[in-house]
N, C-alpha and C positions, 0 to 999 in steps of 0.2 A: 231762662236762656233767651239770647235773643237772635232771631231770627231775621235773615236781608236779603233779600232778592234784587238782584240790580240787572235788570235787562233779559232775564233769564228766561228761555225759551226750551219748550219739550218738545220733542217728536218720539212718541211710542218705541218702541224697539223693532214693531212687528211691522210699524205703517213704513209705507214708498218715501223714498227720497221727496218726489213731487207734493207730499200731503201737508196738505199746512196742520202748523203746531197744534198738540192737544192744547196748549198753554205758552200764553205771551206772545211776544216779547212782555214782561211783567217788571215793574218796578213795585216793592214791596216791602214796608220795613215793621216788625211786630215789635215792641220791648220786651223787656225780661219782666215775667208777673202778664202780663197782659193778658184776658181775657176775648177772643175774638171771634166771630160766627162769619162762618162765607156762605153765604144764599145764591141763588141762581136756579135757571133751568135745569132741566137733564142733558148731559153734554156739554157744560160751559165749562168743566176742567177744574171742578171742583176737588174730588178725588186724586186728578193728577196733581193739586197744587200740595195736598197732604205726603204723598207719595216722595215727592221732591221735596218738602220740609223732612223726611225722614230718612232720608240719604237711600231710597229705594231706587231712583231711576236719577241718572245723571243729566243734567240739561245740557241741549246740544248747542244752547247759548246762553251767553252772560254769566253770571258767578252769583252761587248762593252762599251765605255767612254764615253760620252758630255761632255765637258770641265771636265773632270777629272773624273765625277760621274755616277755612275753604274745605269742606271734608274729603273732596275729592283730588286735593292735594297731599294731603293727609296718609303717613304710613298704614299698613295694615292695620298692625298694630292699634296706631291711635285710633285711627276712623273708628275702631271698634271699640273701643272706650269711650271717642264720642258717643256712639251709637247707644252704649248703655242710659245715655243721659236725655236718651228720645224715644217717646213709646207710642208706638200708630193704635189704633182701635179702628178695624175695619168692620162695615157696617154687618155682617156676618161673621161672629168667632169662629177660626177654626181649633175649634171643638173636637178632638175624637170622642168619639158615641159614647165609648166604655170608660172613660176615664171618669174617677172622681171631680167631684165640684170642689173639691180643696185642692186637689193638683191641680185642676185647671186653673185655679184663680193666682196659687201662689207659683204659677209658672210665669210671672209677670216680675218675679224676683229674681228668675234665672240668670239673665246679663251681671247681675252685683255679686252673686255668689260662687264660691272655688265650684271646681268639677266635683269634687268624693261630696261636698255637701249636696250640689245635685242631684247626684245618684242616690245619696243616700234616701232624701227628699219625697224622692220618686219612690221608693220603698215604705219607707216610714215617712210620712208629711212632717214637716215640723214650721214653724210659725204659726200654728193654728189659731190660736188667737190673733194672730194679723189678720187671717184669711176670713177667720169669725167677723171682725170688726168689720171688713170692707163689703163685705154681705151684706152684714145688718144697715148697711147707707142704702140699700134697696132691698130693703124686706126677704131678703134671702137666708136669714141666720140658719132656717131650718131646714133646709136645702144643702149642708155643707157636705155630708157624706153620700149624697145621692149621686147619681151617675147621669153621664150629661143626657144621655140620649130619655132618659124619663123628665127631663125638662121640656118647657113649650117653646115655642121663638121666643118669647117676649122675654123668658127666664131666662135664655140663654145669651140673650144680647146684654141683661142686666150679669149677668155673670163674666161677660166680657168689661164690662166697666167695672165692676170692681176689681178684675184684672186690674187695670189701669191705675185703680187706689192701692195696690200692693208695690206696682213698679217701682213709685219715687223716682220716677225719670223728671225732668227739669225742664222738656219740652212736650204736654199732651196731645194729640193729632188724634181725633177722635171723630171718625166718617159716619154722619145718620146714624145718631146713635137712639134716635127714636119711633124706626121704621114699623119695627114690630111691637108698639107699647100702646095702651090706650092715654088718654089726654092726662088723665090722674098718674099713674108710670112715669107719663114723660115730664112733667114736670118735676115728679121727685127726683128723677134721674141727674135733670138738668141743675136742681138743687144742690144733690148731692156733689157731683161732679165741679161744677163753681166753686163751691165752698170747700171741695178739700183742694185745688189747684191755690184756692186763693190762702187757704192756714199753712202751706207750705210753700208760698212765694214761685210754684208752678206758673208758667207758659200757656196758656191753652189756647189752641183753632181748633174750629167747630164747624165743621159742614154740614148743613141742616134745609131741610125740605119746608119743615114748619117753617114759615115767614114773623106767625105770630109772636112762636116762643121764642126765636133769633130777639126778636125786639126789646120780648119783656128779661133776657135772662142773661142778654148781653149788652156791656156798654160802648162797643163797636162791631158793627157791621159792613162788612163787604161785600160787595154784588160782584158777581163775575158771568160773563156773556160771552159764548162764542170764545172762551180763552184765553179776554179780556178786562181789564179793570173798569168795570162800569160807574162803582162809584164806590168809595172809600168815607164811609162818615160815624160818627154818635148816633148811636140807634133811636136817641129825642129827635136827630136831624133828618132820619126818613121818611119822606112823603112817602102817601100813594103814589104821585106822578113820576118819582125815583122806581117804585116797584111795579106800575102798571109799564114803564121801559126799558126796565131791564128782566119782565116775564112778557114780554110783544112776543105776541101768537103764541103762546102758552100759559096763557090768564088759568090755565086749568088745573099749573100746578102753586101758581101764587097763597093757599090759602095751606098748603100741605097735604099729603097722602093720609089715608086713613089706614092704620094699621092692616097689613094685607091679610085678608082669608084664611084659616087658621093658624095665624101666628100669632093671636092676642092674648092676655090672659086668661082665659076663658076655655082657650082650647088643649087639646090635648097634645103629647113631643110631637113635636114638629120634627118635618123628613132633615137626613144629615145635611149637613152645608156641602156645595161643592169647593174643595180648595183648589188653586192654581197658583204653583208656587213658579215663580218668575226668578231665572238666576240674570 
């Protein structure tokens, strides 16, 4: 799927008329298959630029594209069939506590399938073997019938992205999906995740904290500062001097966050996510 931003500007829902944009004005074009990592500070509109690739928050200027079409022009209807063809992974799943790790993960199937199989779904799991396979791309196979709340952060974040191996959505939007993982994790993660976007001709942006693995695991990167496009290049064509000015005065998160305090593999479930569901 391919994705275009042409001038397009966000203001939060919540913020003042007076507040300048979370994001843009931005001119932005991804292809269809494309592979991409957006880097930056905390606050540079990272998140919100996922947000707005996933028809979550509408821009309060310029016009975004999915393969050509305006979603926001878009009948109910359609927009929601687009929407089956775009799947966010936010940096924290939300997870209910008590739910299986097979419904959680094949709830990533929901958008493609009737209501009664749904429901049924929800009762009796079925695609298990999908559910199995998308696990097993992060060492999760034996984890399938456990319940999410005896998971750790780190397990629960990997059980989020295999969500995202079950979707077959045609656009992946997938926020710090390596906050809570150690160095070994996040690299398989990042493995896994590339390689099955790229054996089914998938979309993928990536916003990521790590600088390093942005580099090694993608073959573009984009820097965003304050909102804006700081620099748009081949991950071969990033200097330090691209990355020591687009982290000015926050050299501190340049090198990436170290998985937070018991959230790593190591620890034990981690407390529930808080969600906030935004209409």
């Amino acid at each position: 799927m391919k994705l275009e931003l042409d001038g397009v500007a966000l203001r939060h829902p919540a913020a003042s008329r007076s507040a300048a944009p979370a994001l843009g004005p931005l001119d932005l074009a991804v292809g269809a298959g494309e592979q991409v990592a957006v880097i930056g500070p905390s606050g540079s509109g990272k998140t919100t630029l996922l947000h707005a690739a996933a028809c979550a928050l509408r821009p309060s200027a310029g016009q975004l594209r999915l393969d050509g079409r305006d979603p926001w022009r878009l009948s109910a209807r359609a927009l929601q069939r687009l929407r089956a063809d775009v799947f966010l992974a936010p940096q924290v799943p939300p997870l209910p506590a008590r739910q299986r790790v097979v419904t959680a993960v094949l709830a990533g199937r929901l958008p493609r399938i009737g209501l009664w199989e749904s429901l049924r779904s929800l009762l009796v799991p079925t695609a298990l073997a999908e559910a199995d396979a998308a696990l097993a791309h992060f060492d999760l196979a034996d984890k399938l019938f456990d319940r999410v709340d005896r998971l750790s952060g780190g397990e629960r974040q990997r059980v989020g992205l295999a969500r995202a191996l079950v979707a077959r959505a045609q656009l992946l939007l997938v926020d710090e999906p390596l906050s809570a993982l150690d160095p070994a994790r996040a690299a398989q993660a990042l493995t896994s995740l590339t390689g099955a976007a790229r054996e089914r001709g998938a979309t993928l942006l990536c916003t990521l904290h790590d600088v390093p693995m942005a580099l090694r695991h993608f073959p573009r990167v984009i820097g965003l500062r304050a909102g804006a496009l700081a620099f748009d290049l081949p991950a071969q064509a990033v200097t330090p001097e691209h990355l020591r000015a687009l982290y000015q005065g926050r050299l501190d998160e340049l090198e990436g966050a170290a998985p937070a305090a018991g959230t790593d593999e190591g620890a034990g479930p981690a407390p529930d996510p808080v969600v906030v569901y935004c209409r």
